[in-house]
C-alpha positions as CSV (number, residue, x, y, z in Angstrom):
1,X,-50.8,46.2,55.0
2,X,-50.1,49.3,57.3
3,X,-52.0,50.5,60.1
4,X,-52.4,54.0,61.3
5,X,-53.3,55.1,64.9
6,X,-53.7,58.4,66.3
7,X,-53.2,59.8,69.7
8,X,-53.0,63.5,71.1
9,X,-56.4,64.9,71.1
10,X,-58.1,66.5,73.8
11,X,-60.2,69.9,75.1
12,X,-57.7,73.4,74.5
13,X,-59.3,76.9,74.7
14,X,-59.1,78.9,72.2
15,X,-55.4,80.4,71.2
16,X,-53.6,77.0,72.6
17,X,-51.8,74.1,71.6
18,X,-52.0,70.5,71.1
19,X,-49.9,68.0,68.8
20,X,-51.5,65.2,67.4
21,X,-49.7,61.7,66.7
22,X,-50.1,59.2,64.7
23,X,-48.0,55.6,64.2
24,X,-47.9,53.8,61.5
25,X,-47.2,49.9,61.7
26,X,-47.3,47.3,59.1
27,X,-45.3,47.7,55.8
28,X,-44.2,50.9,56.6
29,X,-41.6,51.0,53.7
30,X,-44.9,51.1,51.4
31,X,-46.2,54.7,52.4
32,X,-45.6,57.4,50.0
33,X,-47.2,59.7,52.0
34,X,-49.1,60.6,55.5
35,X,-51.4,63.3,56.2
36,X,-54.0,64.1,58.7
37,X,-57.6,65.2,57.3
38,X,-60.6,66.4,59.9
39,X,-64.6,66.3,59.6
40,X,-66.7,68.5,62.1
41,X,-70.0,67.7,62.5
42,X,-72.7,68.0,59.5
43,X,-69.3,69.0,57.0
44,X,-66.9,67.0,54.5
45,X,-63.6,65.0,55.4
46,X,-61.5,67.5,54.5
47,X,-57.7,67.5,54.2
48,X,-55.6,69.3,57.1
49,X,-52.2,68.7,55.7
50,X,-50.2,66.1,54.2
51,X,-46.5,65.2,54.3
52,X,-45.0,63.3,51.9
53,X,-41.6,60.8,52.6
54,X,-39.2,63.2,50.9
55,X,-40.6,65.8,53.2
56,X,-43.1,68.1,50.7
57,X,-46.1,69.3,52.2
58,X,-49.2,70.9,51.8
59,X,-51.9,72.4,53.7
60,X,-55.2,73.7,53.6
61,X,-55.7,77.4,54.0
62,X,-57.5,77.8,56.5
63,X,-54.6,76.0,58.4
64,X,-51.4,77.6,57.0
65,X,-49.2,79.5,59.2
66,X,-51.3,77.7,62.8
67,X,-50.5,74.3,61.8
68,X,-47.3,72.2,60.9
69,X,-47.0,68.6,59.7
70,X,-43.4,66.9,60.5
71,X,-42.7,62.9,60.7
72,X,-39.8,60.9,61.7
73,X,-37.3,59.6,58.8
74,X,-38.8,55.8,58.4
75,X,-42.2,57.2,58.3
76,X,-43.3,55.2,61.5
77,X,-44.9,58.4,63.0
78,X,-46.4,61.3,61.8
79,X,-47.0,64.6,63.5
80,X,-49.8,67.3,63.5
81,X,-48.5,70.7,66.0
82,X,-51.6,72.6,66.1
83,X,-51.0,76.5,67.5
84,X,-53.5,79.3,68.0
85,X,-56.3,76.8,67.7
86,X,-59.5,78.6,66.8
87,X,-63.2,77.5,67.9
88,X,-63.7,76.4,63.8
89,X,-60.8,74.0,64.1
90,X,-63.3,71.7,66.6
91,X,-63.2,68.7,64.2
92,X,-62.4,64.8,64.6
93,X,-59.0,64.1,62.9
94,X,-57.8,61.4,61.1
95,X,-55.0,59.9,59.9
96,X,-54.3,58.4,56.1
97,X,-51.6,57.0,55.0
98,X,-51.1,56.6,51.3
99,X,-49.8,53.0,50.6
100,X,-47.7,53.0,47.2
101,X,-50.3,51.0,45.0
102,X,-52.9,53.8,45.2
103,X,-54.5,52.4,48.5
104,X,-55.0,54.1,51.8
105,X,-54.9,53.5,55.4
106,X,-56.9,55.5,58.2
107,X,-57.2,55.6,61.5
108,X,-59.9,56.1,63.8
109,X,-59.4,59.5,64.3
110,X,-58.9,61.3,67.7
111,X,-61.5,64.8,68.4
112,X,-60.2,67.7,69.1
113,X,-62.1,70.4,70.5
114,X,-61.5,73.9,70.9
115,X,-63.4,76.3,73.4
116,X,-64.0,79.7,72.6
């Protein structure tokens, strides 16, 4: 099993910064991938960006450019560096790790809000 927990949320204004962690434990050698997803209020889970362990990536457009994913080489931490953070970007984020198998692993997300 593997277990995800983020860290790094918090209350920016508008334009800033913050980096979101999260650390994996478990069977680590079992994730294929790690990516970090977000939900604001009355909307879908949607994906952020995602990371996988030979380093490919992928991110949603409305992120691209702001955002970058990164994680350590054994995959124990993953890394969300969030710049020029916008009002819209107020969401609680999660974690996921995909576990080879086809199963995932989320954490219990961390809220990150953004004043305008």
């Amino acid at each position: 099993q593997v277990q995800v927990v983020e860290s790094g949320g918090g209350l920016v204004q508008s334009g800033g910064s913050l980096r979101l962690s999260c650390a994996a434990s478990g069977s680590i050698f079992r994730i294929t991938a790690m990516g970090w997803y977000r939900q604001a209020p009355g909307k879908q889970r949607e994906l952020v960006a995602r990371i996988t362990r030979n380093g490919s990536t992928n991110y949603a457009d409305s992120v691209k450019g702001r955002f970058t994913i990164s994680r350590d080489t054994g995959m124990t931490t993953a890394y969300l560096q969030m710049s020029s953070l916008k009002p819209e970007d107020t969401a609680v984020y999660y974690c996921n790790a995909v576990v080879f198998g086809n199963s995932n692993s989320w954490g219990q997300g961390t809220q990150v809000t953004v004043s305008s």
